[in-house]
Every structure is written in structure tokens, then in C-alpha cells.
C-alpha positions as CSV (number, residue, x, y, z in Angstrom):
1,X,12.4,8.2,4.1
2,X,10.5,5.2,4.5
3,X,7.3,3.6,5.3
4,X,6.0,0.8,6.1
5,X,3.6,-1.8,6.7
6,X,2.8,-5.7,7.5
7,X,-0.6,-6.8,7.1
8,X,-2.0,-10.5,8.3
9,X,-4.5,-11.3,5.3
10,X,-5.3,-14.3,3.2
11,X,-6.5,-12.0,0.5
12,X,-3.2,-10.3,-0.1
13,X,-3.8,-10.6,-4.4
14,X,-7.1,-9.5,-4.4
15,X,-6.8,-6.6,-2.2
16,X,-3.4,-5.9,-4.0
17,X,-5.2,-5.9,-7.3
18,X,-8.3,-3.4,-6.3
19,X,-5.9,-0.9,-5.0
20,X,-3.6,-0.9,-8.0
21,X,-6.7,-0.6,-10.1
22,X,-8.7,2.1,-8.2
23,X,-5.4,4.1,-8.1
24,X,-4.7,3.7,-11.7
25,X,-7.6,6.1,-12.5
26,X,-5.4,9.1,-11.3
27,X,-2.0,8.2,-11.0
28,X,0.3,5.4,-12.7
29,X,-0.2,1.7,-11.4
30,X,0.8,-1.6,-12.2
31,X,0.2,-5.3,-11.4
32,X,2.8,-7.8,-12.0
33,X,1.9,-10.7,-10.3
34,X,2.0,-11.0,-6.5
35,X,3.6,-7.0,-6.6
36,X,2.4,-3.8,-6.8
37,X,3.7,-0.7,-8.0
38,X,1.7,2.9,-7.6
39,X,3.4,5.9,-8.1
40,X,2.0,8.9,-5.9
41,X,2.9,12.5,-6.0
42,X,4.3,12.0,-2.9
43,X,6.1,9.3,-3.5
44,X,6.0,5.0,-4.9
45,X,4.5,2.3,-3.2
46,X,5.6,-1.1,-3.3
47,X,3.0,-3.7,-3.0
48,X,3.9,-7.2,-2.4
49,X,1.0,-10.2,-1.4
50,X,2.2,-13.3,0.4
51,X,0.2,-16.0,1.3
52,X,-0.9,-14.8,4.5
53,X,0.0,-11.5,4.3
54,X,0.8,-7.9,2.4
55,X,3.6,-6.1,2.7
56,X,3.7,-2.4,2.1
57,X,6.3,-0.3,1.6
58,X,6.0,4.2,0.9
59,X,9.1,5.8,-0.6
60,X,8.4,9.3,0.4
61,X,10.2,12.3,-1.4
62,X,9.8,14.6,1.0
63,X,9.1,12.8,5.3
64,X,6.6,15.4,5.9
65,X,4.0,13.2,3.5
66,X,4.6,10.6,5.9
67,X,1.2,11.1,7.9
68,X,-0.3,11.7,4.4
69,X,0.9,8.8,2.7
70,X,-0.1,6.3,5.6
71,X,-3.5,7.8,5.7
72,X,-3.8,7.6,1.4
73,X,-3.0,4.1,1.5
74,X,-4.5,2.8,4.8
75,X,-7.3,3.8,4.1
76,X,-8.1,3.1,1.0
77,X,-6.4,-0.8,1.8
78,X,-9.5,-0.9,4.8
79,X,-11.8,0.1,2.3
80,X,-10.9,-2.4,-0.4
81,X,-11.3,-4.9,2.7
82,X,-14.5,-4.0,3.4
83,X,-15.5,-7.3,4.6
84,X,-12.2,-8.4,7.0
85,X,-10.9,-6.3,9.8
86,X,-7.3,-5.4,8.6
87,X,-4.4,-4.1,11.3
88,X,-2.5,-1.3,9.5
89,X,0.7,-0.5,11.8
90,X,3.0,1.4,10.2
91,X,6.7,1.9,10.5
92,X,9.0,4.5,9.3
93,X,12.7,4.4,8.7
94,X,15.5,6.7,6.9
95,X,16.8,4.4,4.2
């Protein structure tokens, strides 16, 4: 299962860059570019930053992180936007 998230932001690289590097303190994380990678116990998280936007993207191991997952990350994303009001909606899917 799958979830995911579209955020409007014109700070997509910065915010992608403090969450890979607050995260790397307890679980693997990496930084290539404009993408994100963190690996979670309960699953990875793709990170990509556009222009105008990040794209987010949880591929759970086991659906009933779901509610987990999107708080983890949401969360921690507001956070790291301390300054801008972000809208975190997210989506889930079966792949």
C-alpha cells in the first residue's frame, strides 16, 4: 500500500533537505538532489521537490502504518515549515 502526498511550496529543497537530515539521526536517509529517500521501520519515503511543490510518496509494509506514517511525516514536514502554512492531504492507494 501506498501513500501519498502533494504539497504547494516554493521551498520544496529546503524543506526536503531538513527532513532527510533530522531523520538521518535514527534511521537511513539520503539526499540526491531535488529527491529524497528515508527508510522507516514502517516503510520508505520518497521525497521529490519541484519548483513549486513536494511530492511525497510512503511505501508501507504493512496498511495498518498508514495513519502512522502520515502522522510521522506530516508532521515533522509542518514542523520543518515552521514559518509557511503547508496543506498536507494525503492519499492512499494499493499499488
Amino acid at each position: 500500500m501506498r501513500t501519498h502526498t502533494l504539497v504547494k511550496t516554493q521551498f520544496g529543497e529546503l524543506y526536503l533537505r531538513k527532513l532527510c537530515r533530522h531523520f538521518a539521526h535514527k534511521v537511513p536517509a539520503t539526499v540526491t538532489g531535488a529527491q529524497g529517500l528515508i527508510e522507516f521501520p514502517f516503510g520508505r519515503c520518497r521525497i521529490y521537490a519541484g519548483a513549486d511543490h513536494m511530492s511525497l510518496t510512503v511505501e508501507l509494509l504493512d496498511r495498518e502504518q498508514a495513519p502512522n506514517a502520515e502522522d510521522v511525516v506530516g508532521s515533522h514536514l509542518q514542523r520543518m515549515a515552521s514559518k509557511e502554512e503547508l496543506d498536507v492531504q494525503w492519499e492512499r492507494a494499493e499499488p
